[in-house]
Each structure stands twice: as C-alpha cells, then as structure tokens.
DRENGUGU-977873 format. One record per residue (C-alpha): x, y, z; residue number from 1; residue in three letters. Coordinates in Angstrom, 2 decimals, decimal comma. Example, Ala and Ser with C-alpha at 12.3 -4.5 7.8 and 13.67 -1.06 7.14 Angstrom:
residues 2
x / y / z / num / residu
12,30 / -4,50 / 7,80 / 1 / ALA
13,67 / -1,06 / 7,14 / 2 / SER
END
This chain:
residues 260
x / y / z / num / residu
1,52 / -13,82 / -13,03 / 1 / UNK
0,70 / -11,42 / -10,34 / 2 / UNK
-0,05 / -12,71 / -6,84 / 3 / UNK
-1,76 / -10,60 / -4,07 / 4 / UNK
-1,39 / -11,19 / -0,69 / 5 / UNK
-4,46 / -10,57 / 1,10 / 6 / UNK
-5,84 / -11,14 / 5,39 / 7 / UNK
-9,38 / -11,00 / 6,16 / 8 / UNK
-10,85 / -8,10 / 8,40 / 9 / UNK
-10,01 / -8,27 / 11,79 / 10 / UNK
-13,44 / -7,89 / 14,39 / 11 / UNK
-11,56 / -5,73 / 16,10 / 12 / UNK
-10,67 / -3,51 / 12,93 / 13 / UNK
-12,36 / -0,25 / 15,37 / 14 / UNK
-9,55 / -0,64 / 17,61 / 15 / UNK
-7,56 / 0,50 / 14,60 / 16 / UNK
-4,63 / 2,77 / 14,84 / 17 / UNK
-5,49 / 6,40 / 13,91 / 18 / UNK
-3,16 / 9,13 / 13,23 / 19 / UNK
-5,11 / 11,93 / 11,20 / 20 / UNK
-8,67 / 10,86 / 10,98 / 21 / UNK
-11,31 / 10,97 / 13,57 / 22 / UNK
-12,53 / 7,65 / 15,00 / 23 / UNK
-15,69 / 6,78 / 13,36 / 24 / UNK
-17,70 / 3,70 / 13,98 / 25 / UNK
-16,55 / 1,06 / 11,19 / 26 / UNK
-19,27 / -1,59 / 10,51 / 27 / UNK
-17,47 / -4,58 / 10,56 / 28 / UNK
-19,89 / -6,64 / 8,40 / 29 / UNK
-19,75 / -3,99 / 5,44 / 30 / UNK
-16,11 / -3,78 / 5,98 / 31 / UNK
-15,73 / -7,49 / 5,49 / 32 / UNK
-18,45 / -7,32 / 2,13 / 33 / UNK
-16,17 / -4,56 / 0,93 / 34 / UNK
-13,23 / -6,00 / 1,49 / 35 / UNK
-14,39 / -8,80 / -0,59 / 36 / UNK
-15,51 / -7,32 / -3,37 / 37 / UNK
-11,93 / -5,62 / -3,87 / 38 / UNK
-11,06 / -9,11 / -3,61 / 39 / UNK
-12,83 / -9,89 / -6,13 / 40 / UNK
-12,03 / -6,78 / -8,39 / 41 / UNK
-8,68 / -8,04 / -8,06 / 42 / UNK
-9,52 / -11,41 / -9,66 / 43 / UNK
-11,55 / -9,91 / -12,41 / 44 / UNK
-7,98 / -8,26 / -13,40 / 45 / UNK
-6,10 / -11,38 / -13,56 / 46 / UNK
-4,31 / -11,37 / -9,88 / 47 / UNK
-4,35 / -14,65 / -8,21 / 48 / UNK
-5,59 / -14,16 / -4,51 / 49 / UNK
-3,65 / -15,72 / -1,46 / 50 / UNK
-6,29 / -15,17 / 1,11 / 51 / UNK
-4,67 / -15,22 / 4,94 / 52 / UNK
-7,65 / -15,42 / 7,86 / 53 / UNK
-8,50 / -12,90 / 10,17 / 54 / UNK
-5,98 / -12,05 / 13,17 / 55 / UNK
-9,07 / -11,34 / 15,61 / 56 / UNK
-6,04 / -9,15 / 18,03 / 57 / UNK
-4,63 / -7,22 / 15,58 / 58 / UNK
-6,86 / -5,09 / 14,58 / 59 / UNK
-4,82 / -3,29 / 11,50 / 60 / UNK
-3,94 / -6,58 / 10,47 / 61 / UNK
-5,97 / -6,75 / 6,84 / 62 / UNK
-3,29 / -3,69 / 5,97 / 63 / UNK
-0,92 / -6,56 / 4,28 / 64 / UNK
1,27 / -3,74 / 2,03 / 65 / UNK
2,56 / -2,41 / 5,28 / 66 / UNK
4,70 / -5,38 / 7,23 / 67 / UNK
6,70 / -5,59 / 3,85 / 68 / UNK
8,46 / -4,60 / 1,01 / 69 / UNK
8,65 / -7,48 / -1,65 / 70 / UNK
10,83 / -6,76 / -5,20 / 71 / UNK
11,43 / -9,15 / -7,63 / 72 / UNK
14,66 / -10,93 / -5,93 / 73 / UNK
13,99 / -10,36 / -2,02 / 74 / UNK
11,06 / -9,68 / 0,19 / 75 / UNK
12,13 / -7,38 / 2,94 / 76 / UNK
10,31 / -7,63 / 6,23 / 77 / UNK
10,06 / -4,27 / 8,30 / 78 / UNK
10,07 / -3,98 / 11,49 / 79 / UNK
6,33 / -0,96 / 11,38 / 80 / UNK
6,67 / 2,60 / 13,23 / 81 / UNK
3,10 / 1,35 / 15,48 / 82 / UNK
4,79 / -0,67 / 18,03 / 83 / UNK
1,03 / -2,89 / 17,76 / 84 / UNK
1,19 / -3,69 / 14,52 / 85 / UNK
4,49 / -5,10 / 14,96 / 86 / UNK
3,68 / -8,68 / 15,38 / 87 / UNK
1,54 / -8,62 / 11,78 / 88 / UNK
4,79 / -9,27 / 10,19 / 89 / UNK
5,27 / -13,23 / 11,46 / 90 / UNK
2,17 / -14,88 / 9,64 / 91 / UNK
3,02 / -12,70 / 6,67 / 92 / UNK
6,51 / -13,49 / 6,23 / 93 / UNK
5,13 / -17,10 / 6,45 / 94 / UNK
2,98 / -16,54 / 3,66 / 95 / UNK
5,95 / -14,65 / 1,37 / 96 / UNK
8,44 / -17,69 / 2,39 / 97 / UNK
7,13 / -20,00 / -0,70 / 98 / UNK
7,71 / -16,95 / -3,03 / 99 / UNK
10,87 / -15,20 / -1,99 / 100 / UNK
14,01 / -15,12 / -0,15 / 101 / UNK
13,04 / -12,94 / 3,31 / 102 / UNK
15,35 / -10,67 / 4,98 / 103 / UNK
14,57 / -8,48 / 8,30 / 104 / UNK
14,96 / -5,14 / 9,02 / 105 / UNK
16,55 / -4,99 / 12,72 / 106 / UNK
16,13 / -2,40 / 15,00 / 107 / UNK
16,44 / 1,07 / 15,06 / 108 / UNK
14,79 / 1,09 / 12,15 / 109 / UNK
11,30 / 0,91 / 11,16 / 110 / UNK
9,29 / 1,12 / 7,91 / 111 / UNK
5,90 / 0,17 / 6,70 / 112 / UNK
5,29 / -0,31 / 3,21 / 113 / UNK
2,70 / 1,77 / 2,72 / 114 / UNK
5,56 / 4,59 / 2,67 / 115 / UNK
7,06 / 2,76 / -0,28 / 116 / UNK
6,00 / 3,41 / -3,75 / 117 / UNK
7,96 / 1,17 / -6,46 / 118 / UNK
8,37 / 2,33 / -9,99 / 119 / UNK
10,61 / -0,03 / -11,91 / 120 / UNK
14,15 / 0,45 / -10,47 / 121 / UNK
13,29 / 3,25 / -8,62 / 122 / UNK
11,75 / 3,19 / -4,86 / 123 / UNK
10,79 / 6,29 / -3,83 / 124 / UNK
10,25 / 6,27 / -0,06 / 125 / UNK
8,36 / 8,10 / 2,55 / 126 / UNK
9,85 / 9,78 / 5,54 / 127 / UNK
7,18 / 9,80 / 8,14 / 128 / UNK
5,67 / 9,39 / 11,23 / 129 / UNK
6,07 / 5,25 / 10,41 / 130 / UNK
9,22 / 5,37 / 8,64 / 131 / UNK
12,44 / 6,73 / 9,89 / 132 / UNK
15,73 / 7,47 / 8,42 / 133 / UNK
17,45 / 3,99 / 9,65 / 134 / UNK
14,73 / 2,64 / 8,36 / 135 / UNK
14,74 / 3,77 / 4,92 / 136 / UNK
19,17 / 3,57 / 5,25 / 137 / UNK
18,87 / -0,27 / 5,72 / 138 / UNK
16,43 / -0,50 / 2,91 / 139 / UNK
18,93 / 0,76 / 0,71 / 140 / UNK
21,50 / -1,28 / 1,91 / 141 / UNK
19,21 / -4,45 / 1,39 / 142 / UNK
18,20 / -3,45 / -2,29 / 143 / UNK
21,55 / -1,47 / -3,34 / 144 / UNK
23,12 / -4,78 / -4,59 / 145 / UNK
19,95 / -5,56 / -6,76 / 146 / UNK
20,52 / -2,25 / -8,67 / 147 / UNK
17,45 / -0,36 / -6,99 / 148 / UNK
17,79 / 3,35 / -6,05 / 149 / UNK
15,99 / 4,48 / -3,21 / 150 / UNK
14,82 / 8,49 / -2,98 / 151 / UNK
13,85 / 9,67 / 0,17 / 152 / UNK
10,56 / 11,94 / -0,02 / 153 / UNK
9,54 / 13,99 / 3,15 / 154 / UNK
5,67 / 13,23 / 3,96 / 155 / UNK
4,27 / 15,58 / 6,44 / 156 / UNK
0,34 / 15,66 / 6,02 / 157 / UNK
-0,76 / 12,23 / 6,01 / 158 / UNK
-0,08 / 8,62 / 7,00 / 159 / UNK
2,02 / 7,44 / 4,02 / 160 / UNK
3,98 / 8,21 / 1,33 / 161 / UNK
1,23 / 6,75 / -0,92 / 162 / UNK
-1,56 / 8,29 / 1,07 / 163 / UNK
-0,24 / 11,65 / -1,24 / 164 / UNK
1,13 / 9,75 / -4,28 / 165 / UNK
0,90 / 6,89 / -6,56 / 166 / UNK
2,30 / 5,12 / -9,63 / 167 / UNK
-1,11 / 5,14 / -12,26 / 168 / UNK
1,25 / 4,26 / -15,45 / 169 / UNK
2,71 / 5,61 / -18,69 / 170 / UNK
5,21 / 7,54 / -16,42 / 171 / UNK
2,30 / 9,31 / -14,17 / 172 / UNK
1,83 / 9,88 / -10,51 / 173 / UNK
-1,34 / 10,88 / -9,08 / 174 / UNK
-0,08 / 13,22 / -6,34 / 175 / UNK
-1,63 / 15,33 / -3,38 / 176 / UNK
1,44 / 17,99 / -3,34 / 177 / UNK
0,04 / 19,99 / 0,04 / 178 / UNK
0,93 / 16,23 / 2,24 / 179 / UNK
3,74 / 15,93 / 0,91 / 180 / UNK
7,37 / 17,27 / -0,74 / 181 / UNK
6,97 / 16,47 / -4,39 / 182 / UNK
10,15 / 17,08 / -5,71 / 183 / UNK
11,92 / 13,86 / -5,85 / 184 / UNK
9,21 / 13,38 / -8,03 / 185 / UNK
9,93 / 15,72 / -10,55 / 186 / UNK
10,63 / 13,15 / -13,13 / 187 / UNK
7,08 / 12,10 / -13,90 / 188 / UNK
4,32 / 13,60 / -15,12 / 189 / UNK
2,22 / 15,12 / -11,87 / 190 / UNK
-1,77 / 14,72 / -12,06 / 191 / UNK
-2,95 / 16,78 / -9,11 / 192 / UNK
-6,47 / 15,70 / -7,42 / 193 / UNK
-9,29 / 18,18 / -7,19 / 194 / UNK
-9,06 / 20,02 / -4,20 / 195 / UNK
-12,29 / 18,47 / -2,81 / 196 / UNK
-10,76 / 14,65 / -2,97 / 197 / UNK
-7,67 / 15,27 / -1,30 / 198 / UNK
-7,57 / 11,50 / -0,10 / 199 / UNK
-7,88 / 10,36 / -3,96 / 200 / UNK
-4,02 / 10,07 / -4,80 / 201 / UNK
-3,93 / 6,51 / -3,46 / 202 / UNK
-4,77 / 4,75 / -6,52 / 203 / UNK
-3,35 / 1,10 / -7,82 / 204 / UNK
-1,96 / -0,02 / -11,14 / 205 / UNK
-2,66 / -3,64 / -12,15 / 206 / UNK
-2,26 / -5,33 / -15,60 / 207 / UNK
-3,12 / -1,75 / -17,13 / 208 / UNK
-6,04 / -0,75 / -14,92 / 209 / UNK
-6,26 / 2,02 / -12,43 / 210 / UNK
-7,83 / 1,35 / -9,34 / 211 / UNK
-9,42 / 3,61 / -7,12 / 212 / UNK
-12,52 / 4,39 / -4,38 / 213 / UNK
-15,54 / 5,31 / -5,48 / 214 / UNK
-15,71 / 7,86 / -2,93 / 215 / UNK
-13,72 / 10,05 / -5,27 / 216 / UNK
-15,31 / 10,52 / -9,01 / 217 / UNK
-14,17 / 13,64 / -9,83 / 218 / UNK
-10,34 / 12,09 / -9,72 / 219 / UNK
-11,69 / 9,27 / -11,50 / 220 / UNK
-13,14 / 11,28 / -14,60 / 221 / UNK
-9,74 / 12,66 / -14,73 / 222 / UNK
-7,55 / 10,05 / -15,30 / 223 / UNK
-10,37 / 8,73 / -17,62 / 224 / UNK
-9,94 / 12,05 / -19,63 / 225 / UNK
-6,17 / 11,33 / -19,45 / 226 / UNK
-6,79 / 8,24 / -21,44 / 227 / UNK
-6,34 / 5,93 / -18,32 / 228 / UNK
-8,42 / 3,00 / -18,23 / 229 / UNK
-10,07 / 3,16 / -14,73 / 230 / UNK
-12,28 / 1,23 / -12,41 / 231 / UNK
-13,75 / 1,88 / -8,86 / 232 / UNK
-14,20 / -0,27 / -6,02 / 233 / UNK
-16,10 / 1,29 / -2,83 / 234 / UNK
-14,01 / 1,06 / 0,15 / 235 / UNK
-15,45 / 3,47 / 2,44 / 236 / UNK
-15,81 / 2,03 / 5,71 / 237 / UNK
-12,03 / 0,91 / 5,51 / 238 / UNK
-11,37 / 4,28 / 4,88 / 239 / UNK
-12,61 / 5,31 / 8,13 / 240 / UNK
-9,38 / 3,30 / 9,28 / 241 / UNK
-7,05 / 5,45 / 6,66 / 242 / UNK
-7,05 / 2,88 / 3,98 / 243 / UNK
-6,71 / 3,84 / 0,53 / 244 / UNK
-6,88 / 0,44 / -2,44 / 245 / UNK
-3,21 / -0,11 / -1,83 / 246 / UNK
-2,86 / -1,32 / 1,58 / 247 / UNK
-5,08 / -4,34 / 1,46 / 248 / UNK
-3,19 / -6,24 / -0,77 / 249 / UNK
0,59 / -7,21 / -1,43 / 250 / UNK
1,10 / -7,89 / -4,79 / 251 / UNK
4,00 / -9,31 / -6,53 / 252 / UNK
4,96 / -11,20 / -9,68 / 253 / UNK
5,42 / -14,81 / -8,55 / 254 / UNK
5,17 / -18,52 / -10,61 / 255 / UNK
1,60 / -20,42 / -9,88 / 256 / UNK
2,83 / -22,67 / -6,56 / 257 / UNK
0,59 / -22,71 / -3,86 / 258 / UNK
1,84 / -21,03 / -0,96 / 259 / UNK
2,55 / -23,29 / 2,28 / 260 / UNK
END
C-alpha cells in the first residue's frame, strides 16, 4: 500500500526560506487546519499517514519530499541546497529506516527532492538553485545499479523541478514550459497551464486521482476535460511559503509495519 510521510507545521513556518515569492504573513493556525485536511485528503485516497511532530526550529521542516529521494529498493538521503534545512534530514531518515535501506549523499553535492520527479524507471531531475550537478551525478550513481535512468532538466524560473512539471498519469505531465527547459520531456504528452495559473503544474498522482490547489480551477477543469479524475485541496497559506501538494508528503509503496 502507499505510505506518506508527513511532519506537522513548524510555528516558525514565517521564518521560511524564500527564493521567488514575496514574504507574506502565513497564519500559522490556518496553515496547520490546511495542512490537515490534505492529510486527510490523503487518507480518503487510500494512503496510510505516518505523521512526524512539529520541529518548532526548522521552520521548512513540514516540506518532507525535499530531504529525500525514496524508490522502491533504496531511500536516498540528500544532503538540501539551503544550508538551514539541512538538519531536516536526521528525524526523517529515522522515520524511512523501518521501510528502506538509507544511503547518504556526501558532500559536494546537494539535492532536494522536490527537484525530482519519478515516472516509473525514469527520474527526471531538476538542475537548480537547490540541486547541483554533483548532486544529481551521485544520484545516478546510487540508482544506476537498480536500472533507473536519470535525465537532467535545466529549471531556471522557479524553486523546483516540480514547481514547473508533474507526473498526472496515462503518460501526461502538467508542465509550466516558461520555468523551465522542457525537452527532456518530450516523451510525454505536455498539458500546458493557463497562463493566469502559472503555479498550477505542481499537481500529485495517487491511486488514480489528481491532486491539486484549489487556488487554480481553471487547470483543474482541464485535466477534468482530459478525462482525469481530479480533486482539490486548498493549500494557500502554505503556498505563501512556495509549496505546491507535493512537498508535504513523501510517499512510497511500503508493507503495513509501523514505523519505529
């Protein structure tokens, strides 16, 4: 069954790192109700929910996807391109211990996992402000002997890889082309967002459903014209700290023990 991953919203989520949206006030309290209800979304699609508490001095610390990379035979833990988030990555490779084997990315490199989008064999991988070319080398290295291929895709107007693109199914990638270099992805079938949702290309794929803010209808009525099935969740004051639905939650296949 699918497991997600999931950490509680930090009180000090304001003191977020920011690296292309304004600060904005975040109200913690609707953060937190928000947060939950994704939870709960989640649930309602058949993921079972390991919930990790609060890290009260990390303040980007609910952004689980980020401190790693798990496939089915290895979770890789990165070593993130914000020297603050770096210490994240302890409690959650704690928490991915009971599921997988861990290995470490070691320095020069770093990566966050938001700059990682996985589709089947394939990981197609963001070069960005978070994630540099050692980084993305040594995650090749670590998955080459699995049989994954890793394709190197130049990001230049956002955050993350998946910020601009994302895996909605049946071959398809939701895709903001002006953030980033879309030709590694030629492959797939593209589904461009309106113009006036540029943020909408973050979207997440679980047990058939498409997941995405409700802060963005218009790309919603078009993958539901598309024939996706889709449902909303209403993340907004998380986005204020550049999250999108995939970067609360690290999801993986896993058996039903209880994590220790």
């Amino acid at each position: 069954m699918l497991t997600a991953i999931v950490r509680q919203v930090s009180p000090s989520i304001n003191d977020c790192e920011l690296s292309f949206h304004d600060r904005t006030p975040i109200d913690v309290s609707r953060a937190t109700a928000q947060h939950e209800a994704y939870q709960q979304c989640l649930a309602e699609l058949g993921v079972r929910i390991v919930s990790l508490p609060a890290e009260p001095d990390l303040p980007d610390a609910v952004f689980v996807e980020d401190p790693a990379v798990v496939v089915d035979e290895v979770a890789i833990i990165s070593i993130m391109g914000a020297p603050s988030r770096r210490p994240e990555a302890d409690s959650l490779a704690d928490a991915l211990r009971p599921y997988r084997r861990l290995t470490f990315l070691q320095a020069p490199a770093t990566l966050d996992g938001g700059d990682v989008l996985k589709i089947g064999r394939s990981l197609f991988v963001g070069s960005s402000g978070r994630t540099n070319a050692e980084g993305i080398e040594q995650l090749r290295s670590a998955l080459g002997p699995f049989g994954y291929t890793i394709h190197p895709v130049a990001v230049t107007g956002c955050l993350h890889l998946k910020s601009a693109c994302s895996y909605a199914g049946n071959d398809t990638i939701v895709v903001n082309r002006e953030w980033i270099d879309a030709e590694p992805l030629r492959d797939f079938e593209l589904v461009d967002v309106p113009k006036e949702e540029q943020g909408a290309a973050n979207v997440l794929l679980v047990n058939g459903t498409v997941l995405l803010p409700a802060s963005f209808p218009r790309t919603s009525e078009l993958l539901e014209r598309k024939g996706f099935r889709v449902r909303t969740t209403d993340v907004s004051e998380l986005q204020k700290a550049e999250a999108g639905v995939t970067c609360t939650s690290l999801i993986f296949e896993s058996d039903n023990r209880e994590s220790s």
